[in-house]
KOLLODO-970997 format. One record per atom (N, C-alpha, C): x, y, z; residue number from 0. Coordinates in steps of 0.2 Angstrom, whole numbers, m for minus. Layout:
! KOLLODO-970997
<drenlo <X; Y; Z>; NUM>,
...
END
This chain:
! KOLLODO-970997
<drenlo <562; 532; 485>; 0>,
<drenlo <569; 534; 486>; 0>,
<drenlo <571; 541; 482>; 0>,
<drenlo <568; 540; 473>; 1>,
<drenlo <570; 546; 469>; 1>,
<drenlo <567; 550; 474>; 1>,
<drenlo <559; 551; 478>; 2>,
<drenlo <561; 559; 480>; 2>,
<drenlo <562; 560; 483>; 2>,
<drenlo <566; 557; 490>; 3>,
<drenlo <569; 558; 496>; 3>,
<drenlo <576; 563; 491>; 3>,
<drenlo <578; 558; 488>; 4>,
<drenlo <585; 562; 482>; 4>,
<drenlo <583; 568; 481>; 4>,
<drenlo <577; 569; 478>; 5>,
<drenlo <576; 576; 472>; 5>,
<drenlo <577; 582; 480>; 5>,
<drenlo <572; 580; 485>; 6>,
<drenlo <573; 583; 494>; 6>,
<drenlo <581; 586; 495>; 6>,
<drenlo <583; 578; 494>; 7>,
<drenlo <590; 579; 496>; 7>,
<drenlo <595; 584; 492>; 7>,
<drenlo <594; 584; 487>; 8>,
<drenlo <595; 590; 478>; 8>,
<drenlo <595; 595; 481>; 8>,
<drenlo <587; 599; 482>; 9>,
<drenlo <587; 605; 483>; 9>,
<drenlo <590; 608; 490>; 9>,
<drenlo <591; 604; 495>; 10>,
<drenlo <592; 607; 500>; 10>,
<drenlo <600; 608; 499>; 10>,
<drenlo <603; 601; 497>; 11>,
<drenlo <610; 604; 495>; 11>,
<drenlo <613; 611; 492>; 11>,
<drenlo <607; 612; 486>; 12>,
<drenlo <607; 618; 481>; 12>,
<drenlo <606; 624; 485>; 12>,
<drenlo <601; 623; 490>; 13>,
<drenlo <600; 631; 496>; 13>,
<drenlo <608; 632; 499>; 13>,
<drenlo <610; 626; 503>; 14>,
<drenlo <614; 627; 506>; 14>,
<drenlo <621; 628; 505>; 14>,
<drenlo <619; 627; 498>; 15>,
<drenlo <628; 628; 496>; 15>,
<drenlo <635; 622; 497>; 15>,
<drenlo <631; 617; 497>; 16>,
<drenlo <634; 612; 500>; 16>,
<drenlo <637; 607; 492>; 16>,
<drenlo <644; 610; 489>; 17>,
<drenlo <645; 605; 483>; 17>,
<drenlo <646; 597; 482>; 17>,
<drenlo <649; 595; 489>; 18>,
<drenlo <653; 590; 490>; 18>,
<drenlo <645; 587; 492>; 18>,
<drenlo <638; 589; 494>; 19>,
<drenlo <634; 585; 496>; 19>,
<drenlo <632; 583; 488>; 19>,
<drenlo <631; 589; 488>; 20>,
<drenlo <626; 590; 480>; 20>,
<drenlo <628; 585; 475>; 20>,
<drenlo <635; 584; 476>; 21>,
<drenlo <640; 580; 471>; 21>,
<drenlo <638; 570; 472>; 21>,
<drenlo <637; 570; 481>; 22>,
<drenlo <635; 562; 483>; 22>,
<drenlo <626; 561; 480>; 22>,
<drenlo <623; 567; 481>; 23>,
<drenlo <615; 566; 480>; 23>,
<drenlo <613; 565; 472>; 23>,
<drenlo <618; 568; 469>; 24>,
<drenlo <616; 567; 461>; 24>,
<drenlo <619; 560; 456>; 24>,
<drenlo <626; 559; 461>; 25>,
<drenlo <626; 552; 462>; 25>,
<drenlo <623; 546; 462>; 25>,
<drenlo <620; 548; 469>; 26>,
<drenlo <616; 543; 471>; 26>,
<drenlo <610; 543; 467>; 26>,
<drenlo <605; 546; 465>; 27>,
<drenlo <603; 548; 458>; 27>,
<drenlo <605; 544; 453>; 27>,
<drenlo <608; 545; 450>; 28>,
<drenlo <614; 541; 446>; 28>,
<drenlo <613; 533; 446>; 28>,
<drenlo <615; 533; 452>; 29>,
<drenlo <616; 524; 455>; 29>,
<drenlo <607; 523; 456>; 29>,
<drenlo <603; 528; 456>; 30>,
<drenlo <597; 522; 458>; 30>,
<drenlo <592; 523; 451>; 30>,
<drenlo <595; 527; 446>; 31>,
<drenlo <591; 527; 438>; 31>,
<drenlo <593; 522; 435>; 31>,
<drenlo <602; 521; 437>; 32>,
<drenlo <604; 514; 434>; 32>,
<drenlo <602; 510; 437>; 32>,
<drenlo <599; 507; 441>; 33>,
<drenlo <596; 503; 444>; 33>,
<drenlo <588; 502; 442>; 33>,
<drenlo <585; 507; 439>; 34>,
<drenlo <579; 507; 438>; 34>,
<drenlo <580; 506; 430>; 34>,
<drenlo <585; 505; 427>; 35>,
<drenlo <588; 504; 419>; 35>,
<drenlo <586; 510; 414>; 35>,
<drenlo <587; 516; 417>; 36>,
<drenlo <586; 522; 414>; 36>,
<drenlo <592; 526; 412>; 36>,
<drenlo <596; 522; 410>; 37>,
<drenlo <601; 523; 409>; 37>,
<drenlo <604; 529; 406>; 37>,
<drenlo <599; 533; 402>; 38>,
<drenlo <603; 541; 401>; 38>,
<drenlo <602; 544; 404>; 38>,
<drenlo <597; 543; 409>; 39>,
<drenlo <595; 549; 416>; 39>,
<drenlo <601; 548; 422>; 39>,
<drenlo <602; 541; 421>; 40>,
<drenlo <608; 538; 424>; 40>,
<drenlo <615; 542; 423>; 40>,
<drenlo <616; 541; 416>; 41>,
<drenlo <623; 546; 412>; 41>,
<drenlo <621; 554; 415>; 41>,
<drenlo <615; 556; 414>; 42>,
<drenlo <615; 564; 415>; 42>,
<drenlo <616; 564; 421>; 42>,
<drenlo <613; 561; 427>; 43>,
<drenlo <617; 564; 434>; 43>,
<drenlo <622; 563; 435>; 43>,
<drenlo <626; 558; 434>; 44>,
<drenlo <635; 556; 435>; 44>,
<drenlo <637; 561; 431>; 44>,
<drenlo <634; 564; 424>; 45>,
<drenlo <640; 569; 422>; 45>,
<drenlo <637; 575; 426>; 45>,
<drenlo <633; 577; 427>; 46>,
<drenlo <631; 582; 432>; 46>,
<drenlo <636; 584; 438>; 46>,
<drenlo <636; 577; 442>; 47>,
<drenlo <641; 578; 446>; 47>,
<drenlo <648; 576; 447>; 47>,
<drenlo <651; 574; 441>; 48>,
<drenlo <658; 574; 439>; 48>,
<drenlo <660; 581; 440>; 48>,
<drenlo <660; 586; 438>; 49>,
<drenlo <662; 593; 439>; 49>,
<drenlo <665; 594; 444>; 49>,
<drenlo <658; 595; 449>; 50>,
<drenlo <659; 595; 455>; 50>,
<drenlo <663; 593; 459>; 50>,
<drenlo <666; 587; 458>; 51>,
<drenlo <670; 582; 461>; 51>,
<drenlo <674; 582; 457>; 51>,
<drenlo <677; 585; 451>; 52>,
<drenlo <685; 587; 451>; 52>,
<drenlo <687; 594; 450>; 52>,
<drenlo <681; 596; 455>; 53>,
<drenlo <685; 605; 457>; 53>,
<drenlo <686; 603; 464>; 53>,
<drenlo <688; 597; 466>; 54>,
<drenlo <690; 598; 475>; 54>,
<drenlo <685; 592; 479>; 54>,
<drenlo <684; 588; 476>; 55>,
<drenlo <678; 585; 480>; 55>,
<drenlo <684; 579; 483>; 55>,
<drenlo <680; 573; 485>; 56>,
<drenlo <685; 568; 488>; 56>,
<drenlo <687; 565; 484>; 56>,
<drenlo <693; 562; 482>; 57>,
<drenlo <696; 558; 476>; 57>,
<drenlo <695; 551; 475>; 57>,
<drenlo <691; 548; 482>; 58>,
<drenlo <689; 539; 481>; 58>,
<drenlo <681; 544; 478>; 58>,
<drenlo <678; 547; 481>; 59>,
<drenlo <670; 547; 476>; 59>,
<drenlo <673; 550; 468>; 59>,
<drenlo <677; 551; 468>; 60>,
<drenlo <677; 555; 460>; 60>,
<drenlo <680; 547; 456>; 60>,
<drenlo <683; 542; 460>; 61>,
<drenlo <685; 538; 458>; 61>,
<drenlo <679; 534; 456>; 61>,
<drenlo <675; 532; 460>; 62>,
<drenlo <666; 528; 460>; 62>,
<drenlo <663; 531; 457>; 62>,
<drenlo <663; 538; 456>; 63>,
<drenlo <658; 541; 452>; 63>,
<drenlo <659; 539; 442>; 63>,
<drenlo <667; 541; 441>; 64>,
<drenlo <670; 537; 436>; 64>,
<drenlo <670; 530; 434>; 64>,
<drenlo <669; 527; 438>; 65>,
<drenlo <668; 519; 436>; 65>,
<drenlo <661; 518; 435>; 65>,
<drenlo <657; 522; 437>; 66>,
<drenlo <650; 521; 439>; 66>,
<drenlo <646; 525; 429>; 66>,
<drenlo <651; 531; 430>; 67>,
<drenlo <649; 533; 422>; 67>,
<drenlo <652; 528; 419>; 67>,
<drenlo <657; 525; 418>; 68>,
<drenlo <661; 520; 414>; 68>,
<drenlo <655; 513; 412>; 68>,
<drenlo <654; 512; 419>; 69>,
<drenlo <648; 504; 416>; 69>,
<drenlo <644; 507; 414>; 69>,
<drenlo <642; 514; 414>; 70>,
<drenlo <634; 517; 411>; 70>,
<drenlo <637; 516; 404>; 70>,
<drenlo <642; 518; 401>; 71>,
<drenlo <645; 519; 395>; 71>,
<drenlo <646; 514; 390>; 71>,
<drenlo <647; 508; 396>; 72>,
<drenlo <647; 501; 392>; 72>,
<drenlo <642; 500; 392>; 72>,
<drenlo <636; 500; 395>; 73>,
<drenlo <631; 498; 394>; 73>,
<drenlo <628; 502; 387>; 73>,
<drenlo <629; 507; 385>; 74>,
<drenlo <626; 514; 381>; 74>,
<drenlo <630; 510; 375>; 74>,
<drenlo <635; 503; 373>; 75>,
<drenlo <639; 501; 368>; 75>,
<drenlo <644; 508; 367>; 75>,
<drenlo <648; 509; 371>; 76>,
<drenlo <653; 516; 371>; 76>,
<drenlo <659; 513; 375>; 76>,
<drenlo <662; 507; 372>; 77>,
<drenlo <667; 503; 375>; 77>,
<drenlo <674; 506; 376>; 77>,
<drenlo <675; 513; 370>; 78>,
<drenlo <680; 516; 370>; 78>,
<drenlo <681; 519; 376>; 78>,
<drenlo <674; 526; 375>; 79>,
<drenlo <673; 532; 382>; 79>,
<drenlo <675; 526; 388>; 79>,
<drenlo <669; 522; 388>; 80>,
<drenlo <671; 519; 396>; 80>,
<drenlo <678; 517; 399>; 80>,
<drenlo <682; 516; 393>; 81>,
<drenlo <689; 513; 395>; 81>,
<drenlo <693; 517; 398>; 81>,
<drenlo <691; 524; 394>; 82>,
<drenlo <696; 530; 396>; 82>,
<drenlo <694; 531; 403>; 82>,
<drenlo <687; 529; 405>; 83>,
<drenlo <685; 533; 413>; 83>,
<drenlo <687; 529; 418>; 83>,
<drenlo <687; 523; 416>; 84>,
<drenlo <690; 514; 421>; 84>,
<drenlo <696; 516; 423>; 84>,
<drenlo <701; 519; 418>; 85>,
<drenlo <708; 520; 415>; 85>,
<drenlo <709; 526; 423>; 85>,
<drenlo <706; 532; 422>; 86>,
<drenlo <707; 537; 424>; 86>,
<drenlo <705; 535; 433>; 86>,
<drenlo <699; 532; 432>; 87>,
<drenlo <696; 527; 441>; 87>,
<drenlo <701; 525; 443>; 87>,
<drenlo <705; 521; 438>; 88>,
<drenlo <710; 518; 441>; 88>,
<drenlo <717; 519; 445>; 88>,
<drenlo <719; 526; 440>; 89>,
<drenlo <723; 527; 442>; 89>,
<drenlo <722; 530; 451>; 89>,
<drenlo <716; 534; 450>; 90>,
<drenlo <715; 536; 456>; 90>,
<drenlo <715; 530; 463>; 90>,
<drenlo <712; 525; 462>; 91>,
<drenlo <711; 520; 465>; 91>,
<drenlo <718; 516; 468>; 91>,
<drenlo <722; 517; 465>; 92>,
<drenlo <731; 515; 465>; 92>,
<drenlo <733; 520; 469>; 92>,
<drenlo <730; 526; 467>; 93>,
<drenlo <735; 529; 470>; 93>,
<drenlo <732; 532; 480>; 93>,
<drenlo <726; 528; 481>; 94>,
<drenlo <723; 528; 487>; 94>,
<drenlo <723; 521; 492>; 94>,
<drenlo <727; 515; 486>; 95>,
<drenlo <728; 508; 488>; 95>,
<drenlo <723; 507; 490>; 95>,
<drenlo <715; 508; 484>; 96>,
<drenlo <711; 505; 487>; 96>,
<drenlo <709; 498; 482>; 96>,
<drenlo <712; 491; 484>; 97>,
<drenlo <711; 486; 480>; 97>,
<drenlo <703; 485; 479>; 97>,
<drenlo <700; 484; 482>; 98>,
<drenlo <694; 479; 480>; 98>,
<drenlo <690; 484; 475>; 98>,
<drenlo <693; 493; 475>; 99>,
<drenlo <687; 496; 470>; 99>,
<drenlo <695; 497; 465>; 99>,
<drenlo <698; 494; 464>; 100>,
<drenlo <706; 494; 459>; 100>,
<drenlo <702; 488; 454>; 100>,
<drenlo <698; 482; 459>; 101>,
<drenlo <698; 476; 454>; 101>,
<drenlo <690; 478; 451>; 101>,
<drenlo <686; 481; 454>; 102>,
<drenlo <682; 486; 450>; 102>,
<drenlo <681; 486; 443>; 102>,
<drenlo <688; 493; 445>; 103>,
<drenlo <688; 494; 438>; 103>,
<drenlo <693; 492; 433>; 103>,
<drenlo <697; 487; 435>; 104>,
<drenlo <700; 483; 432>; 104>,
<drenlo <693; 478; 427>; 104>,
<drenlo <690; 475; 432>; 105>,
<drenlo <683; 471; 428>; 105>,
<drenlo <681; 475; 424>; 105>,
<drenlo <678; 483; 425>; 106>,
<drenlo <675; 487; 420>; 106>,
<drenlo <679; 485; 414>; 106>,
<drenlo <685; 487; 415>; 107>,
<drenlo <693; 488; 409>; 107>,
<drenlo <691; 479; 404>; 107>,
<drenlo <692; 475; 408>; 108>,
<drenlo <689; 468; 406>; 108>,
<drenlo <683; 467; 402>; 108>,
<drenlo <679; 468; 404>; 109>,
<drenlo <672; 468; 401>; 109>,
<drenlo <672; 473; 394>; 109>,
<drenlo <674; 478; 393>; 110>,
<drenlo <673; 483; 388>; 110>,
<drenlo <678; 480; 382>; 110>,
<drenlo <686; 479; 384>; 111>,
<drenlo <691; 476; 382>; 111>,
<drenlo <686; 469; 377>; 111>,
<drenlo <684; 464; 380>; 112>,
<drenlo <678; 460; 379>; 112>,
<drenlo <676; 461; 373>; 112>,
<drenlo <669; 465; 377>; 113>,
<drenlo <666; 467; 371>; 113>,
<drenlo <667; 472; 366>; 113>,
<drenlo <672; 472; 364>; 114>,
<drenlo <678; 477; 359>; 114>,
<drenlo <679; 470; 355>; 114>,
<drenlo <680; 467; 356>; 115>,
<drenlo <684; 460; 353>; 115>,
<drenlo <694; 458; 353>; 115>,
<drenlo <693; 461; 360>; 116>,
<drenlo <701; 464; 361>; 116>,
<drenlo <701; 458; 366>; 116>,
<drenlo <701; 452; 367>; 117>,
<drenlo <703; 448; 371>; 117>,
<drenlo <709; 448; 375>; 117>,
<drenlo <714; 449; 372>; 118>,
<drenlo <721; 447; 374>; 118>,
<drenlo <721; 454; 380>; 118>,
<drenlo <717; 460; 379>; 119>,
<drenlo <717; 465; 381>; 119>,
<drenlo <713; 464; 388>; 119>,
<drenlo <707; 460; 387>; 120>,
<drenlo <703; 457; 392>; 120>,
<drenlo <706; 455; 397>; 120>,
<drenlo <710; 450; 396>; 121>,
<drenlo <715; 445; 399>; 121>,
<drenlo <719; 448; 405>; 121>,
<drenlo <722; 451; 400>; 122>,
<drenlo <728; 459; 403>; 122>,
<drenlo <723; 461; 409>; 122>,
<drenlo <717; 463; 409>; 123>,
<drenlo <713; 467; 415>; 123>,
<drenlo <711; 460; 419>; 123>,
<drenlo <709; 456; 417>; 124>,
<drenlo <705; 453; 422>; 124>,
<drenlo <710; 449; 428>; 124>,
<drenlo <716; 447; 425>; 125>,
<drenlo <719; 443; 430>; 125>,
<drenlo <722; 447; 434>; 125>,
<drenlo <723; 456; 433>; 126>,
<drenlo <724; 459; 442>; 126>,
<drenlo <719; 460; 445>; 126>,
<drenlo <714; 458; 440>; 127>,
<drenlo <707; 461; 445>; 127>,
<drenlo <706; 454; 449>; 127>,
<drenlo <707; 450; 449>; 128>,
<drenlo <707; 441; 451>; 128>,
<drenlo <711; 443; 458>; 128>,
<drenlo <716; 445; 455>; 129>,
<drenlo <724; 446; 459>; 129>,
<drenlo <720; 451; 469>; 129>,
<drenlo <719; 455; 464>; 130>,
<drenlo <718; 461; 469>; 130>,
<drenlo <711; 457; 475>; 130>,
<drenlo <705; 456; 469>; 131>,
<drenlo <699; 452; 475>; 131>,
<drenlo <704; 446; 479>; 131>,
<drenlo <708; 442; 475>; 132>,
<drenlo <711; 438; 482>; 132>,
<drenlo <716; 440; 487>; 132>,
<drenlo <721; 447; 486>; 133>,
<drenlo <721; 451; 490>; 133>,
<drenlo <718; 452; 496>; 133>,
<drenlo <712; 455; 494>; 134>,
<drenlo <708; 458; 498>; 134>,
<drenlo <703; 452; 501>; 134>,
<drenlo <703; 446; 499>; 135>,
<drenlo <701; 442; 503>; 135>,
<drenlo <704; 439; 510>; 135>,
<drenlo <711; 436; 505>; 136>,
<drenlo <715; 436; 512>; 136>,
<drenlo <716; 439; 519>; 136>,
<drenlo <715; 445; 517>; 137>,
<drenlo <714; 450; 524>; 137>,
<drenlo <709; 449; 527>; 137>,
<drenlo <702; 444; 526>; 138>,
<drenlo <699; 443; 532>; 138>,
<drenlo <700; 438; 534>; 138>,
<drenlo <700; 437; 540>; 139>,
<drenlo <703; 433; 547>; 139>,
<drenlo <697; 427; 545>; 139>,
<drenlo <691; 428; 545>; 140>,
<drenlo <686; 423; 547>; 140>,
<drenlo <684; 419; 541>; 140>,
<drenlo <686; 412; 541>; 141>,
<drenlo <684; 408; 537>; 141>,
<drenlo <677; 408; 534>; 141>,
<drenlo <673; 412; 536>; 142>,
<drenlo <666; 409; 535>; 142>,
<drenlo <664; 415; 533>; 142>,
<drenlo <668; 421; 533>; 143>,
<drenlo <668; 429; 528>; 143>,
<drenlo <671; 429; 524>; 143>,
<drenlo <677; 425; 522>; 144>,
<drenlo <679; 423; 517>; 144>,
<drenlo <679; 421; 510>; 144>,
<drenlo <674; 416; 515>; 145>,
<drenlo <668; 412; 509>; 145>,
<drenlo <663; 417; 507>; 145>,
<drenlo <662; 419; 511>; 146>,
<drenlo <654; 424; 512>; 146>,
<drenlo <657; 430; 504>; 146>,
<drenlo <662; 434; 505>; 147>,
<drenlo <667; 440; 501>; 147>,
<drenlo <668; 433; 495>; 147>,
<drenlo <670; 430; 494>; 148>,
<drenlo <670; 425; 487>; 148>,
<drenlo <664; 426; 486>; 148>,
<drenlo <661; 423; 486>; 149>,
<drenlo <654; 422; 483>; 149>,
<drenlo <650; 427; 481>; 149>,
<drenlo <655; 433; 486>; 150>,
<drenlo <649; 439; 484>; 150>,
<drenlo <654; 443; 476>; 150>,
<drenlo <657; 440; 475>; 151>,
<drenlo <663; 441; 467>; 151>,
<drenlo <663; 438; 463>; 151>,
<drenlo <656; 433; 463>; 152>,
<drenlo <655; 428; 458>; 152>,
<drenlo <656; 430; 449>; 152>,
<drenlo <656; 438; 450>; 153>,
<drenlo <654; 440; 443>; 153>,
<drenlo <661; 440; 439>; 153>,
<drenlo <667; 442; 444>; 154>,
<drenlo <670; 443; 441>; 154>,
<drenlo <676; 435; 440>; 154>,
<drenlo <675; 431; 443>; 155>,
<drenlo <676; 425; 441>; 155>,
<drenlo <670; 422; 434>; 155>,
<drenlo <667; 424; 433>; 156>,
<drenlo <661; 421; 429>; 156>,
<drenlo <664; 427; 422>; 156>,
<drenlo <668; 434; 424>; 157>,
<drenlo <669; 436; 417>; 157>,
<drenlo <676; 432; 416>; 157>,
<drenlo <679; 432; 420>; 158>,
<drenlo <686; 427; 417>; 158>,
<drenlo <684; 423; 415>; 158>,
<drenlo <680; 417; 416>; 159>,
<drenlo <676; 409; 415>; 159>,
<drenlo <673; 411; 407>; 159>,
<drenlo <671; 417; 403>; 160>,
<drenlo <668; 417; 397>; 160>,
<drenlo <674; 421; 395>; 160>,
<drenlo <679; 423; 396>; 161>,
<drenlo <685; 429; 392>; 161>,
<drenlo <689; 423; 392>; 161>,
<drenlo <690; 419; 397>; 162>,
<drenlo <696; 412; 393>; 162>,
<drenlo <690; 408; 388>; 162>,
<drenlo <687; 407; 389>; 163>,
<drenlo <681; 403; 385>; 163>,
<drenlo <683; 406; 378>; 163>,
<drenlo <681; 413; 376>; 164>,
<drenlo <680; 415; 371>; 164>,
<drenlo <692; 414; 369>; 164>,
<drenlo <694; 415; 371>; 165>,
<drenlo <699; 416; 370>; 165>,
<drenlo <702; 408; 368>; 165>,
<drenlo <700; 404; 369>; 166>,
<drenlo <700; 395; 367>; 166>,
<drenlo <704; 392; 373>; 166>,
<drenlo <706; 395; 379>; 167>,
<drenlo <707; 391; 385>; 167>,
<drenlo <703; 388; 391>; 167>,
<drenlo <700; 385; 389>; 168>,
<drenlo <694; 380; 394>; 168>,
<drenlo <697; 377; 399>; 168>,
<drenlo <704; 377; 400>; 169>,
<drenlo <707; 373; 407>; 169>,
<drenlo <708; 380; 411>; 169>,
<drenlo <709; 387; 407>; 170>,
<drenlo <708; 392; 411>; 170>,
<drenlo <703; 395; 416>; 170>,
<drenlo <698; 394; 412>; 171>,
<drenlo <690; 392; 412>; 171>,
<drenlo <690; 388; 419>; 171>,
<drenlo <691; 383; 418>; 172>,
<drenlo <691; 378; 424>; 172>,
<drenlo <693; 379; 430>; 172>,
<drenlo <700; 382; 431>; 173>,
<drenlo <704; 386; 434>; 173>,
<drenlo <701; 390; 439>; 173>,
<drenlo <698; 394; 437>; 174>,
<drenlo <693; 399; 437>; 174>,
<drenlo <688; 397; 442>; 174>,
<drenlo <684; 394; 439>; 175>,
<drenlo <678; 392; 442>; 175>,
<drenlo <678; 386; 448>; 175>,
<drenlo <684; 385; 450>; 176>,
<drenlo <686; 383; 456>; 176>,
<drenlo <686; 388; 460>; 176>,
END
């Protein structure tokens, strides 16, 4: 896939195509993090953050920010990532797109977390709770419903160890119903 991408790179760069160049180094991004190459992973996202706020789409400059933000929590850079989640966010609000709002809400939770800022944790995690059940409810079909819970286990599973840590285990419980 990396050299279908490096293909994808260069052709972009001939043609002068920013807003592509901007998805392909992304995408880059998203498949070094996946391979846990994590600062090659930070170089293409910062690479194509620029691009994408001289005019690019404002949901990808949104996912691109959430996508540097967990590179940052993973780099132990729980401050930087908070400010990027912060900034995702807002964009995310202001495009009412819920399911990437409880995203980066998670992100905001996880970092908050591992800060040792619980109460702070808390604050993030229940809109992000809020917004996935949201956006559940919207589907018609009882057996895609289940199918869309399940596929969100994480972030039930980070409020299940953020009440735990914080010494509510009936919240806990709550939760993992």
């Amino acid at each position: 896939a990396l050299d279908a991408y490096e293909e994808a790179l260069e052709l972009r760069k001939r043609v002068g195509d920013p807003r592509g160049l901007a998805q392909t180094l992304q995408a880059m991004g998203d498949a070094y993090g996946v391979l846990g190459d994590v600062p090659k992973s930070a170089e293409y996202y910062e690479t194509a953050l620029p691009l994408l706020r001289r005019g690019g789409d404002r949901r990808q400059l949104a996912l691109l920010l959430n996508s540097l933000a967990d590179i940052r929590n993973r780099q132990q850079q729980p401050s930087n990532a908070l400010a990027l989640y912060r900034e995702s966010l807002d964009i995310l609000q202001s495009l009412g797109d819920k399911q990437n709002e409880s995203r980066a809400l998670q992100g905001m939770a996880r970092a908050h977390r591992d800060m040792g800022n619980l109460a702070e944790a808390r604050e993030s995690i229940v809109p992000a709770l809020s917004r996935l059940e949201s956006v559940r409810a919207g589907v018609v079909s009882q057996g895609m419903r289940a199918a869309y819970l399940a596929s969100q286990q994480d972030a039930y599973s980070l409020s299940m160890d953020i009440d735990m840590r914080v010494g509510d285990p009936g919240a806990a419980l709550e939760a993992s119903e």
